[in-house]
Every structure is written in C-alpha cells, then in structure tokens.
C-alpha positions in Angstrom: 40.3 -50.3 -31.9 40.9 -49.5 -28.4 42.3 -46.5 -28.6 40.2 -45.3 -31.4 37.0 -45.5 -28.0 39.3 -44.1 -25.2 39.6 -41.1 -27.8 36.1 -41.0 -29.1 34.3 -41.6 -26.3 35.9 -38.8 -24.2 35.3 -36.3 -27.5 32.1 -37.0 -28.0 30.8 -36.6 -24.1 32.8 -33.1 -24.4 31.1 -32.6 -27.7 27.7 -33.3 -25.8 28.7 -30.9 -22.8 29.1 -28.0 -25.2 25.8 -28.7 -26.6 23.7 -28.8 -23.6 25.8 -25.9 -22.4 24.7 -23.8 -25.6 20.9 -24.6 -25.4 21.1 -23.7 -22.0 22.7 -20.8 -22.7 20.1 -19.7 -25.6 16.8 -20.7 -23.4 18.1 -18.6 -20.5 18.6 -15.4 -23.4 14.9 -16.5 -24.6 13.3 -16.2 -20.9 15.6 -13.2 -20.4 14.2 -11.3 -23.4 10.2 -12.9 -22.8 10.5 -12.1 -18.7 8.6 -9.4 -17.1 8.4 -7.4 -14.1 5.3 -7.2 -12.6 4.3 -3.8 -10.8 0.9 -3.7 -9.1 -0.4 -0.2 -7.7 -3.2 -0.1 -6.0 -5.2 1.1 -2.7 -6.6 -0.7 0.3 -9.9 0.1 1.1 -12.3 -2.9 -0.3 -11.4 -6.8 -0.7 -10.9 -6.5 -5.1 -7.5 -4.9 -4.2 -5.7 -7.7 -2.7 -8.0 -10.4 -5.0 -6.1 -8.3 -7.8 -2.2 -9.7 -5.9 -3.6 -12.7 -6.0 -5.1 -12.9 -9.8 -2.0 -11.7 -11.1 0.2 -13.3 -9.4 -1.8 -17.1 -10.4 -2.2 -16.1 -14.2 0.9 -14.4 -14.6 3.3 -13.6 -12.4 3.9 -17.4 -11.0 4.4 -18.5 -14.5 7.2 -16.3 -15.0 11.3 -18.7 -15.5 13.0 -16.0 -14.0 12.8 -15.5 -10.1 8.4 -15.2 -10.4 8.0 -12.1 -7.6 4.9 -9.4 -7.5 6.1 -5.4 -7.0 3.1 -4.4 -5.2 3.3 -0.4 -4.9 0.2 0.7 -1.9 -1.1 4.1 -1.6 -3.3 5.5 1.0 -6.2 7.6 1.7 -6.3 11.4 3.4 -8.7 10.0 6.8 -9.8 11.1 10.0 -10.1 8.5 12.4 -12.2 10.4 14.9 -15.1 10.6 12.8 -17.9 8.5 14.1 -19.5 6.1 11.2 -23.3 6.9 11.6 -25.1 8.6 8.7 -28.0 10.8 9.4 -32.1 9.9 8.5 -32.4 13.2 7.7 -30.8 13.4 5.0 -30.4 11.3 1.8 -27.6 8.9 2.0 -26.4 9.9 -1.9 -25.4 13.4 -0.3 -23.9 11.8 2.3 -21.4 9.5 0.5 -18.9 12.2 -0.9 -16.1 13.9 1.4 -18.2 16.8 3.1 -16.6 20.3 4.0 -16.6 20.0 7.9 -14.3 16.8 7.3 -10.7 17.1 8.2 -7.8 15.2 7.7 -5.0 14.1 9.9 -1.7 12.9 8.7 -0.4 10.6 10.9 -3.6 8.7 10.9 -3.2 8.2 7.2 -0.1 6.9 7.1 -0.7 4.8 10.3 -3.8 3.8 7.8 -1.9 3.1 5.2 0.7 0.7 7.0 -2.0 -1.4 8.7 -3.6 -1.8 5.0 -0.5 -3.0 4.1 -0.4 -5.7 6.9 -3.8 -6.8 5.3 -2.7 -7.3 2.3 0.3 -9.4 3.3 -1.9 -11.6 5.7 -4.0 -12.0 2.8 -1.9 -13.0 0.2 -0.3 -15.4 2.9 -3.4 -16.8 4.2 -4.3 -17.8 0.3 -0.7 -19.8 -0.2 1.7 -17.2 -1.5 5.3 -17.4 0.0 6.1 -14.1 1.6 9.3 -13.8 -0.1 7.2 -13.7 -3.5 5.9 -10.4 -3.0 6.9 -6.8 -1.6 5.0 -4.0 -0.6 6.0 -0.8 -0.9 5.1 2.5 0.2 3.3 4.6 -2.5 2.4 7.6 0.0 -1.0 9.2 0.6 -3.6 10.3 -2.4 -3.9 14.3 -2.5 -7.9 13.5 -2.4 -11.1 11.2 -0.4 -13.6 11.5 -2.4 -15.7 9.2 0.1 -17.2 10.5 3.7 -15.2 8.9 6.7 -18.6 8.6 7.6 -19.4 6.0 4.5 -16.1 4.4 4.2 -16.2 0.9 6.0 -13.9 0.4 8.6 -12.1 -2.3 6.8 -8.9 -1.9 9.1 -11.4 -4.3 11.3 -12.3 -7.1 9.1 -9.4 -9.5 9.6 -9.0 -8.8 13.0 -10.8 -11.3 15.2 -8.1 -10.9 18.0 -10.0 -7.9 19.0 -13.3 -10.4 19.4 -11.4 -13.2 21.4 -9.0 -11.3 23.0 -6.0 -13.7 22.0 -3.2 -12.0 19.8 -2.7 -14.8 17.0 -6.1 -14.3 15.9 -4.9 -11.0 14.1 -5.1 -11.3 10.6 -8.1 -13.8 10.8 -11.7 -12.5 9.3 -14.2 -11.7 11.4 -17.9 -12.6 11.3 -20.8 -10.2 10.3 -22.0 -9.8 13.8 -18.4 -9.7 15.1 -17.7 -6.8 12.6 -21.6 -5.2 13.7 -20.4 -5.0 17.4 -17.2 -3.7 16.5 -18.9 -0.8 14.9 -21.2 -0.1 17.9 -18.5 -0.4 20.3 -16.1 2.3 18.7 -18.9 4.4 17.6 -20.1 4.7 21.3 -16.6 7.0 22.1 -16.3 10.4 21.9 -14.8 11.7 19.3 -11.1 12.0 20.5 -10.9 8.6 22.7 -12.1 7.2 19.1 -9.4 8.6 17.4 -7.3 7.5 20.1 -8.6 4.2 20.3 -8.6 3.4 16.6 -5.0 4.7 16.0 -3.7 2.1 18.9 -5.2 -1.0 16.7 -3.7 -0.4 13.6 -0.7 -2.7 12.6 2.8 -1.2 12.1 3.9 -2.7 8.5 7.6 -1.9 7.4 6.9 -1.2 3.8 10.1 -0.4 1.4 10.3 2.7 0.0 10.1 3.8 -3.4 13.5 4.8 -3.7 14.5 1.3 -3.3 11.9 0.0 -5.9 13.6 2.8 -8.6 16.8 1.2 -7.6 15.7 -2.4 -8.0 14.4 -1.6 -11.5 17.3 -0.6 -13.5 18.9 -3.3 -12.6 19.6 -5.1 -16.0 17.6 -8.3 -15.4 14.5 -6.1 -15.1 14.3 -5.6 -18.6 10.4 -5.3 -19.5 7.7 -3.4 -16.7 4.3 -4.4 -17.2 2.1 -2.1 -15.1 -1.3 -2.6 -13.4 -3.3 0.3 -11.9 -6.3 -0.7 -9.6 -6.0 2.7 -7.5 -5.2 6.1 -7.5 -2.2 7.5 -10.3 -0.4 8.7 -7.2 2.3 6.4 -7.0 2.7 6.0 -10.8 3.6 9.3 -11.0 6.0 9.3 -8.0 7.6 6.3 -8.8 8.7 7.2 -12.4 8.8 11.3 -11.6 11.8 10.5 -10.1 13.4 8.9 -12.7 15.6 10.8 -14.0 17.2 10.0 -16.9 13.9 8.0 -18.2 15.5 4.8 -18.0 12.8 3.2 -16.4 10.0 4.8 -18.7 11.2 3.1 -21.6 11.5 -0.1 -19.6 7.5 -0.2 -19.6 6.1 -2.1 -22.2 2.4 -2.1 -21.3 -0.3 -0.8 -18.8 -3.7 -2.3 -17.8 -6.3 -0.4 -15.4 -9.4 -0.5 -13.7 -9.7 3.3 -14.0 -12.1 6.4 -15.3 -16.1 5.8 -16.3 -17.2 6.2 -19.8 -20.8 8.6 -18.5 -19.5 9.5 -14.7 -22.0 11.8 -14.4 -24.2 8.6 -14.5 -22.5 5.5 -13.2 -21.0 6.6 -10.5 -21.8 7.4 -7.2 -19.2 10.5 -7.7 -18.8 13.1 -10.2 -16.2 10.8 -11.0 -14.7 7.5 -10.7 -13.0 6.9 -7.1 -9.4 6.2 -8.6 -9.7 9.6 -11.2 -11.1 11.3 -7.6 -9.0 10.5 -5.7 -5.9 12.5 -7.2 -6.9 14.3 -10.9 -3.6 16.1 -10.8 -1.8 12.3 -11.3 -4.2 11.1 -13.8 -3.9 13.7 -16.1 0.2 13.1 -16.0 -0.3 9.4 -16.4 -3.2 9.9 -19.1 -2.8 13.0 -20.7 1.3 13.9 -20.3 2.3 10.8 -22.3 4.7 9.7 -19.6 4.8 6.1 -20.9 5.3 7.3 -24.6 4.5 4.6 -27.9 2.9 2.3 -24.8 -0.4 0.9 -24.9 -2.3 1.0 -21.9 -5.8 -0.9 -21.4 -8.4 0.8 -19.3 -11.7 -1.3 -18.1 -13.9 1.7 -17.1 -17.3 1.4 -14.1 -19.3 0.5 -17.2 -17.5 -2.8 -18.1 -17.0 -3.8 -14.4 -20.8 -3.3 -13.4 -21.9 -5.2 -16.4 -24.1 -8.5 -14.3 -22.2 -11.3 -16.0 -19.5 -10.0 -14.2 -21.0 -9.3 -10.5 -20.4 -12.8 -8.8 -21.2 -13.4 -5.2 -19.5 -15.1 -2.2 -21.8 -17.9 -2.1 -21.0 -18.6 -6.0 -17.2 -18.5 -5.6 -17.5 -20.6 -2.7 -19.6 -22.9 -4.1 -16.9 -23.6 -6.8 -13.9 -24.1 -4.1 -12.8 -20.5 -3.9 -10.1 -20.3 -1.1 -12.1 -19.7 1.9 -10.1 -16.6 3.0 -10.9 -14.5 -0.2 -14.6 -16.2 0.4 -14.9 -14.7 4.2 -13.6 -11.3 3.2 -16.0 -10.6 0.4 -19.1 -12.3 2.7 -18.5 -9.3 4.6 -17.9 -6.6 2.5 -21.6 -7.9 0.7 -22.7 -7.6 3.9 -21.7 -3.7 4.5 -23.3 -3.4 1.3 -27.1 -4.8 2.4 -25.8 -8.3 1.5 -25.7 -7.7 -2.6 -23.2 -9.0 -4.7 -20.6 -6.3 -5.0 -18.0 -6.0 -8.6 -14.4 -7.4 -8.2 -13.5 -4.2 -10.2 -9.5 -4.8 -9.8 -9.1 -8.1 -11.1 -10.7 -6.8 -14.8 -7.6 -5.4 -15.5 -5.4 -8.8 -15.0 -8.2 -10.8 -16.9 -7.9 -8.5 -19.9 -3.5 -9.5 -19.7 -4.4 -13.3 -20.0 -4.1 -13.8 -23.8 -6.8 -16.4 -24.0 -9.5 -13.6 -22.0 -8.4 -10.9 -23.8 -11.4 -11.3 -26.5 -13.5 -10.8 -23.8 -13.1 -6.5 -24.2 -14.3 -4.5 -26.9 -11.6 -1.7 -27.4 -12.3 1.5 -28.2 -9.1 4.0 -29.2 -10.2 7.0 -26.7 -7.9 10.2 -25.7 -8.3 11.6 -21.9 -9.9 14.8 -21.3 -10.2 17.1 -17.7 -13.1 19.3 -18.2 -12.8 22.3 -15.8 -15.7 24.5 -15.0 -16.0 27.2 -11.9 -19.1 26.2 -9.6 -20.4 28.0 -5.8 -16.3 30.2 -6.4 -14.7 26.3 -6.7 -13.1 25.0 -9.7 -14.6 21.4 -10.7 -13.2 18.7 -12.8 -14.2 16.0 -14.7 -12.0 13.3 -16.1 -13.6 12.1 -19.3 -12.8 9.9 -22.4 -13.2 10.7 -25.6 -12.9 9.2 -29.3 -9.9 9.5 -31.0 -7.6 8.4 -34.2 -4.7 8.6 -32.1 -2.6 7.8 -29.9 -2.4 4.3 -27.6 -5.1 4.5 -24.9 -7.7 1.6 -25.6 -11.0 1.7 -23.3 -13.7 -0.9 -22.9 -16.9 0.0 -24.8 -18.6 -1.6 -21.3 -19.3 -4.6 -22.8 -18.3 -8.4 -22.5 -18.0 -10.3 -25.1 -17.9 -14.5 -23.0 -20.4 -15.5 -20.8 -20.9 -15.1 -17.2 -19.5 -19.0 -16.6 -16.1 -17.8 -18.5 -15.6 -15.2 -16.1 -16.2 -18.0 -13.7 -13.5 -19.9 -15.0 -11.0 -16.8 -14.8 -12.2 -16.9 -11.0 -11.2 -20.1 -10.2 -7.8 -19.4 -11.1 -7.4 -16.2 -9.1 -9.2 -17.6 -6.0 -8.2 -21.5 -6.4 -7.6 -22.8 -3.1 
C-alpha cells in the first residue's frame, strides 16, 4: 500500500503542476488577445488635457493585466512669446480672439513651448498619484496653425509655477494662486517686447520627450497587438505617427478611435469658424477623417455641441466638494478664473467617458461623413470642416445630446479626479 502512495502521490502533484501550468498558460493568451495599447494625443494649452491622462488612465488604462502604461503623444502650438497679453477697449474682444495678420511666429519658442507643456503634464499626472514609469510623453511636433491670438491665449506655462512667487526652486510644478498668477501677468507684460520674449523663453522647463520614431518602434512589437486611440488635440501627430509607417503594420493594429473633435454648426458654437483642434491643422484632419487612414475602424467623435451641453459644465467648487484630488481642483480654480470665474467644459475627458462600456449609453450616435468646404474670401482660400449625414462608412458623431443626468457625469468625475 506503500508503494502504491510513494507512486501516486508524486503523479498526481505532477498531474496538478501541468494543470495550473495550462490555465496559466490559457489566461495569459486571453489577456494577450483582450490587452490594449493606449495612445493619447493631445495638446497643452488648458487644464482638460492632462484631466484626459488621468481619466484614462483610472477607467482604463490601470485596469489593463498586461504591463498597464499610457502612450501619451503632445503636440504644440506656432507662438510668439514677445507678444504682450493685453487686449484693446477699442475693439470687440470676439475680433480679437482669432490669430491676427501682424502676429508672427518663432520656432524655437514653440518647441521650447511645447517641452515645458510637457513638464506640466508630467508634474501633473505625478502630483495626482501616477508612477512616472506608467506613462511617456512623446514629442508630436508643432500644429501647422494658432487659430487663437497670443494675445488671448492664457499664459498657462505660469500656472504651476509658484517657484517664480517664492523664489525657492522646489516650488516648480506647484499651482499658483489667482493673485499670484494676476501679478505674474502684470509683471511680464510691463517688458518691452524683446526682454519679454527673452524673459519668458528663460522660464520654460527643458522636458526630454521621446521621439516618435521610437514610439513606431515600440508598437510593432508583437505584445502590442490592439491600439486604441484617443484624440483631444490637433490630427498633427496622428498623421505623423502612422505616415511613417510604412508597410501599414501599425494601421491595422488600431482597433478603435475616440475624439473630442469638429462642431456639428461651427459657424455657431464656436468662437472660430471652426473648432480649435479642426483649426489648428485642416490639412491632418482631412487625412485622419476623410483619407480613411484607419480603414473598417470606428472612430467616436463628441463634437462642441455635446461638450457644452450644462449637465456636463461642472465647476471647481463641485469637484472639490466631492474629494476631487486637490491638484486637478487648483488648476481648474484658475483656469475659471481666466475665464471671469465661470465654470469652463472638461472637453477632453468626453471622449474617455464615451470608452467606458457602462457610460457609453450616455451618446446618441449619429453615422456622419467629414466634409472641407472651400470657398475664396478678401484673395484667401477658407475652410470649413463640417459633418454630414451618411449611410456609410464608420465615423459616429454625438447628436449633442446626453442621455444620464448631470450627477452621472459626476460619478464618471470621481473616478478620473479621485484623490
């Protein structure tokens, strides 16, 4: 009987071994086939663009079995850092908000501009508990276009930078007050025009962003099997980033794209002729829209309508009075407050709410097609991106409605900013 157990016993632990050994084998192929890559492109201007980082990365990225990490591609603006921030009585501030003719644009501040947004970003998403090895930034150029006045852009490379208020270097990366920011404003605009440029150029951050080269490279590697893409800014470094794939491998890697992008009426609900991502570089929207460069792929598309809607405009004080991290709460207190204190839309996080299967009843979608209209005005060719109804194809816009209530979106909310 004894040496029926020594026998047994060692066969059936063996036996065991092999079957744990197979169902591990068989749940790692199941993640495998489920995971996705998560790739984020968007700008740096206003506080909704890093709040995007950090609602994706708490509703979906973080949930991922595989290695969870956020691809976050940034792209820049064409700016000209000596140009003083002061509109003019005299005339009405709506004429004053788009890019005027006498504006020029220097290169170097741009992509100084574009690497100190960067550091932003990363001192955001650190400040509100990500790891930095969970995320990468990478370096998705300048936009061809600013549709916005240097004059009327906020000077957001200021907001988390109380070391330039208390004088002590660790501060940087820390938001600054109202007032704080106020002085800030009166002290730079009170330079002439070149010490301003001067002066503004030495207080942005170096930010060693990787390259996009080495993104393309990461990607077709085998374990990146399924891109899901999310576009809260301009096309630009869509287009870039999968232009230079050659062979397509990585195009038929995406399986699915969700934006905050285009206006259903432009001519009405925006303070442009069109909607600031479309603006700022038409030529890349029309590949990404129009070329089919993600073919049999549906992509998702909130439009100004849907993000302007007042069940979804929530203040500072609301988020903070349901525990929002304190961090993402400063930041938007002061961005309300370059906006005469009114609740401002969290456009970029629409697009990761309408990816979270139980929000995604929230949108009404509407099978549209992408249009440029093209019309010669004053000897200058104009353009207007547009959508339009279809049969066809897979571009699905919000009808600029929501279907939950205001204390739903609330709830998504809590998630993205949860302390």
């Amino acid at each position: 009987m004894s040496t029926l157990t020594e026998l047994f016993v060692p066969a059936f632990v063996t036996i065991c071994c092999i079957l744990v050994s197979l169902l591990l084998l068989i749940y790692k192929c199941k993640s495998r086939k489920s995971h996705k890559t998560f790739l984020l492109f968007i700008d740096g201007p206003d506080p909704d663009n890093p709040a995007c980082a950090l609602a994706l990365w708490n509703h979906l990225v973080a949930s991922q079995v595989l290695s969870p990490h956020l691809h976050i591609i940034l792209t820049g603006r064409p700016v000209d850092l000596k140009t003083k921030k002061q509109v003019k009585s005299d005339i009405p501030i709506k004429e004053q908000i788009p890019r005027q003719d006498w504006e020029q644009t220097n290169a170097v501040h741009a992509r100084k501009l574009l690497s100190d947004s960067a550091a932003r970003i990363n001192n955001y998403l650190i400040s509100c508990g990500l790891s930095s090895s969970s995320f990468t930034i990478y370096n998705g150029g300048i936009a061809l276009y600013a549709p916005i006045s240097d004059v009327a852009h906020d000077w957001e490379f200021l907001y988390d930078r109380t070391d330039l208020i208390t004088g002590v270097s660790s501060d940087a990366g820390t938001i600054i007050s109202v007032e704080e920011y106020a002085s800030l404003i009166q002290k730079y605009n009170s330079l002439t025009d070149d010490d301003r440029g001067t002066t503004l150029m030495s207080l942005l951050r170096n930010y060693e962003m990787v390259p996009l080269s080495q993104l393309r490279v990461t990607l077709k590697q085998t374990q990146h099997t399924e891109l899901s893409v999310f576009l809260g800014g301009p096309a630009t470094a869509v287009v870039r980033l999968f232009e230079g794939d050659q062979n397509n491998s990585l195009r038929t890697k995406v399986v699915e794209l969700f934006a905050m992008f285009g206006a259903l009426m432009p001519e009405k609900s925006t303070l442009l002729g069109n909607q600031f991502n479309a603006a700022c570089d038409m030529e890349s929207a029309a590949q990404l829209f129009m070329e089919k460069m993600f073919p049999n792929v549906p992509m998702y598309i909130i439009p100004t309508e849907t993000a302007k809607l007042p069940e979804l405009i929530v203040s500072a004080g609301e988020l903070e009075s349901r525990g929002a991290h304190s961090y993402a709460v400063s930041l938007i207190k002061l961005w309300e407050s370059t906006h005469n204190d009114c609740p401002q839309p969290i456009f970029d996080v629409l697009p990761v709410m309408a990816a979270v299967p139980e929000f995604k009843k929230a949108f009404i979608w509407r099978k549209k097609k992408v249009v440029i209209q093209e019309w010669i005005k004053d000897g200058e060719v104009r353009q207007k991106f547009i959508f339009t109804d279809t049969d066809h194809g897979l571009i699905y816009v919000s009808d600029g409605t929501f279907n939950l209530s205001k204390e739903c979106f609330l709830q998504f909310l809590d998630s993205c900013f949860r302390a």
